[in-house]
C-alpha positions in Angstrom: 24.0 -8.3 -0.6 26.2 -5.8 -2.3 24.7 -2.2 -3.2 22.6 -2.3 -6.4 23.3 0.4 -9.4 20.8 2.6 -10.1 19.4 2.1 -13.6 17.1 5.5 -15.1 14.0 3.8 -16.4 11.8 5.3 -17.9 8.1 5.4 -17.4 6.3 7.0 -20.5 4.8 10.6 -20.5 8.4 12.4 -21.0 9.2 11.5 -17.4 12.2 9.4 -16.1 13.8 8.4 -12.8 16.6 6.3 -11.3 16.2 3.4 -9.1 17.3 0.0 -8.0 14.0 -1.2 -7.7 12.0 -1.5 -11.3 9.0 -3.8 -10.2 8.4 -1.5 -7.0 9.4 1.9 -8.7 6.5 1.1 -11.7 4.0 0.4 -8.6 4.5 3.7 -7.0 4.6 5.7 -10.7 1.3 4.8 -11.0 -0.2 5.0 -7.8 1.4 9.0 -8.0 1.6 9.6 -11.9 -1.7 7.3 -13.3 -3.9 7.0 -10.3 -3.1 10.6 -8.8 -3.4 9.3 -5.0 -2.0 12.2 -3.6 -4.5 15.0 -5.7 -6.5 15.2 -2.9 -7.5 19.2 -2.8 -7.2 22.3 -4.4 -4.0 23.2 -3.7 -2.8 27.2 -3.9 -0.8 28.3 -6.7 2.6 27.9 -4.8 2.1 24.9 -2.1 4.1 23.6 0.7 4.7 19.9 0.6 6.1 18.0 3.9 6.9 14.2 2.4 7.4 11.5 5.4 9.0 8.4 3.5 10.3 9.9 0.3 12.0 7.1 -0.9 13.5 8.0 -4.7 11.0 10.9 -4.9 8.4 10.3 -6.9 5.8 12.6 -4.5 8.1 15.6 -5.2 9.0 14.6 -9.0 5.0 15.2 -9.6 4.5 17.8 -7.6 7.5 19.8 -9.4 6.1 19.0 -12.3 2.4 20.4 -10.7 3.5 23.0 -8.7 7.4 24.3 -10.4 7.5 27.0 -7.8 6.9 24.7 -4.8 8.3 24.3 -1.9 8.6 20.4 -0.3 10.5 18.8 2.9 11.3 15.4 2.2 12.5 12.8 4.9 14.6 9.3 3.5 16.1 6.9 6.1 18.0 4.6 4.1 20.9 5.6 2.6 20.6 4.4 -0.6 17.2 5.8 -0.9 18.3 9.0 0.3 21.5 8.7 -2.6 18.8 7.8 -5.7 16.7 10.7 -4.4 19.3 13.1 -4.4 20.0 11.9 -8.0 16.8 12.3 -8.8 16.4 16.1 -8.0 20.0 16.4 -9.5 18.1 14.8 -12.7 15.2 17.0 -12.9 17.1 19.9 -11.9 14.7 20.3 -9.3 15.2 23.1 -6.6 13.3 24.1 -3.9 13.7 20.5 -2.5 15.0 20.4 0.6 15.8 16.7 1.5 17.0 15.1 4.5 19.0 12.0 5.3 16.7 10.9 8.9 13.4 9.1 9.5 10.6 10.9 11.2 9.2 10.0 14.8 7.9 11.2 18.3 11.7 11.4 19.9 14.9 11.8 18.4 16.7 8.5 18.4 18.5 5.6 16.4 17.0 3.1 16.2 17.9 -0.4 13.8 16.0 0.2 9.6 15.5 -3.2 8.0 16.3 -2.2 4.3 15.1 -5.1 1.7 17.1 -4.1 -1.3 14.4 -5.5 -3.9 11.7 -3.4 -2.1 13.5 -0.3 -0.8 10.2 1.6 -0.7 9.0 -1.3 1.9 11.6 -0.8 4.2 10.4 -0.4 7.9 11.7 -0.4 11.7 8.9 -3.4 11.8 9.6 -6.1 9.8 7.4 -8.7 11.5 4.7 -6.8 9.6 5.8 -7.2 6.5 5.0 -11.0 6.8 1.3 -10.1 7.0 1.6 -7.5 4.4 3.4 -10.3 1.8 0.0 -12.3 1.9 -1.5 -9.3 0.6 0.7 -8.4 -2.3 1.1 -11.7 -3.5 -1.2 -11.9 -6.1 0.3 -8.3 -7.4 4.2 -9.4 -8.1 5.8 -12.3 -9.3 6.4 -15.2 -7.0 10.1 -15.9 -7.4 9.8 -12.1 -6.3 7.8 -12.0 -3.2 9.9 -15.3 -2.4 13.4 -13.3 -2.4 12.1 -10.9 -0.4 13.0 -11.6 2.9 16.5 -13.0 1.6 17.8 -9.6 0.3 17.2 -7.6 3.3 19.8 -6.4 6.1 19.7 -3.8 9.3 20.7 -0.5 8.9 20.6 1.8 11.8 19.4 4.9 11.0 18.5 8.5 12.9 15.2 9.1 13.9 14.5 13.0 14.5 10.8 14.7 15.1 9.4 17.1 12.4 8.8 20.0 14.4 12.9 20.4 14.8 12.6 20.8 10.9 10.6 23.5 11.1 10.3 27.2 11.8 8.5 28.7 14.7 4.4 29.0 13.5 4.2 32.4 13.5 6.9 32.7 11.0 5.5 29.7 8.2 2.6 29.6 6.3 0.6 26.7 5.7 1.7 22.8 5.8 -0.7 22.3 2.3 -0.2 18.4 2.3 1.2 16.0 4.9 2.2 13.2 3.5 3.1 10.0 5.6 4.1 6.8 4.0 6.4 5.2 6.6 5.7 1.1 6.5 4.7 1.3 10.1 5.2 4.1 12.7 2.8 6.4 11.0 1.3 7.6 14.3 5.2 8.1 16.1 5.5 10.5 12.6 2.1 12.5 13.7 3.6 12.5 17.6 6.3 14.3 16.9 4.7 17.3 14.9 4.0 20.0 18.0 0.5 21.5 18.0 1.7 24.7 17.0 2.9 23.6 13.5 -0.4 20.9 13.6 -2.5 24.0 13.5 -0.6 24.9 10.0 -1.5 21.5 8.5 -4.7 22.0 6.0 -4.6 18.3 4.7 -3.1 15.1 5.4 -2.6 11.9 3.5 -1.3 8.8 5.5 -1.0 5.1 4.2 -1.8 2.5 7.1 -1.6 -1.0 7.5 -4.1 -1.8 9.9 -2.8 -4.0 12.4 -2.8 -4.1 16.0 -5.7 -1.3 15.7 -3.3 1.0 13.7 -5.6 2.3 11.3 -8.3 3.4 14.5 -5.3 5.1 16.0 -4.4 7.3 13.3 -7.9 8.3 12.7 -8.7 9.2 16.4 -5.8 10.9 16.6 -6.4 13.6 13.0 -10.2 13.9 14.8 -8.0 14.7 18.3 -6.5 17.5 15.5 -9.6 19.2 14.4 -9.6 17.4 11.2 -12.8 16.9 9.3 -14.1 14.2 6.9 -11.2 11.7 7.8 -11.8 9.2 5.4 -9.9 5.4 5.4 -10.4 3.4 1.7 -8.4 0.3 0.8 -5.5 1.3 -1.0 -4.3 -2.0 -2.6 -6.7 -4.0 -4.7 -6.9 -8.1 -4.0 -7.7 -7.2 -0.2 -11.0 -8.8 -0.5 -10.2 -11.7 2.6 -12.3 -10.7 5.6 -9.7 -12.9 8.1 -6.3 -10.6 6.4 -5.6 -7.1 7.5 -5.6 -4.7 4.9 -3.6 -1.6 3.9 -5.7 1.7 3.4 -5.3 5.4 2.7 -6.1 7.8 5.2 -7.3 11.0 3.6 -8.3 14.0 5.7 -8.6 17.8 5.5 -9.0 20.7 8.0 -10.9 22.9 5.1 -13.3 21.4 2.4 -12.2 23.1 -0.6 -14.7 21.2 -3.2 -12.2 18.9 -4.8 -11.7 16.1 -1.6 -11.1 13.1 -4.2 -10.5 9.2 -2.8 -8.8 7.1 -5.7 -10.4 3.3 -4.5 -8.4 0.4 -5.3 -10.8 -1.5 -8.4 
């Protein structure tokens, strides 16, 4: 399938992004812009972001807009992801971004990134999951949508590098004030490959998990094995009401309660 063009659509509220992707890019605004998924404490004045799965960078449009004077460290895997990201900070004249081209996970590798061009933001290194996931989302996109799916996809192999190379030795960084992990699979490989050194710096973490195979029990276990307090899993999409059908939650945990520990719930 040849590349798409990235279109700038605009969303309302004075705020407009590029993307190739309008259904999925709309999905995302309002899980960050309407339902504020990711305002999950009180952050300081002048936070530090770390973004695993920035896709076209919607977490660290509204967190610029939040927090001007913050600092984030985005990760994007696919290329053309990583190119409508990089347009978008161009866009917003957003600095203080610093963005890189590699997924996240315990080793560093390359390993093969199945990109579905009508979902970018789904894109995953397990694709067999996505099957599962589609029953799920059905009911939330058009047919003739969810049907294409799987016939606009292709393999892209991509690096895979662990977050602790990214950053500086603990005694000379402050605080990691949100971790943000949303990865389509993997999220636990993402968490493996932060050392405990730089763990000790993180003071929340948000994490989206589809909870198969006993995924969701392994990334709790292993924020507890971190010190973490009140780790907290709700259902993140809404139409997950079969018992018999995995279901996709958000993970929301914090190593200091700082009075403000808010759960958006899927109605």
């Amino acid at each position: 399938m040849p590349a798409m063009k990235p279109e700038l659509l605009d969303f309302g509220d004075n705020f407009a992004a590029y993307t190739t992707a309008e259904i999925e890019a709309r999905f995302i605004y309002k899980e960050i812009f309407t339902d504020h998924c990711y305002d999950i404490a009180d952050f300081p004045e002048n936070p530090f972001f770390v973004d695993a799965g920035a896709n076209i960078g919607m977490f660290s449009m509204y967190m610029k807009r939040k927090f001007p004077h913050t600092k984030i460290l985005a990760f994007e895997p696919a290329p053309s992801n990583y190119g409508i990201l990089q347009q978008n900070l161009a866009y917003h004249s957003l600095d203080g971004v610093e963005a890189h081209q590699c997924a996240l996970g315990a080793e560093e590798a390359t390993e093969p990134l199945t990109f579905f061009h009508l979902m970018p933001g789904n894109s995953t290194f397990v694709p067999e999951e996505k099957e599962e996931m589609l029953k799920i989302i059905e009911g939330q996109f058009p047919p003739e949508f969810i049907h294409s799916l799987y016939n606009s996809r292709e393999q892209i192999d991509v690096p895979v590098k662990r977050l602790s190379d990214f950053l500086p030795a603990s005694h000379e960084m402050g605080n990691i004030d949100l971790l943000k992990i949303d990865v389509e699979a993997r999220e636990i490989d993402v968490m493996r490959g932060l050392d405990d050194k730089h763990w000790a710096k993180v003071q929340n973490v948000a994490v989206e998990v589809f909870d198969i195979g006993g995924a969701l029990a392994s990334v709790i276990d292993f924020l507890k094995s971190k010190d973490f307090t009140n780790v907290r899993a709700e259902i993140a999409l809404a139409g997950q009401d079969d018992p018999d059908k995995p279901k996709v939650y958000q993970v929301r945990c914090h190593r200091i309660y700082t009075g403000k520990y808010s759960i958006i719930q899927a109605q």
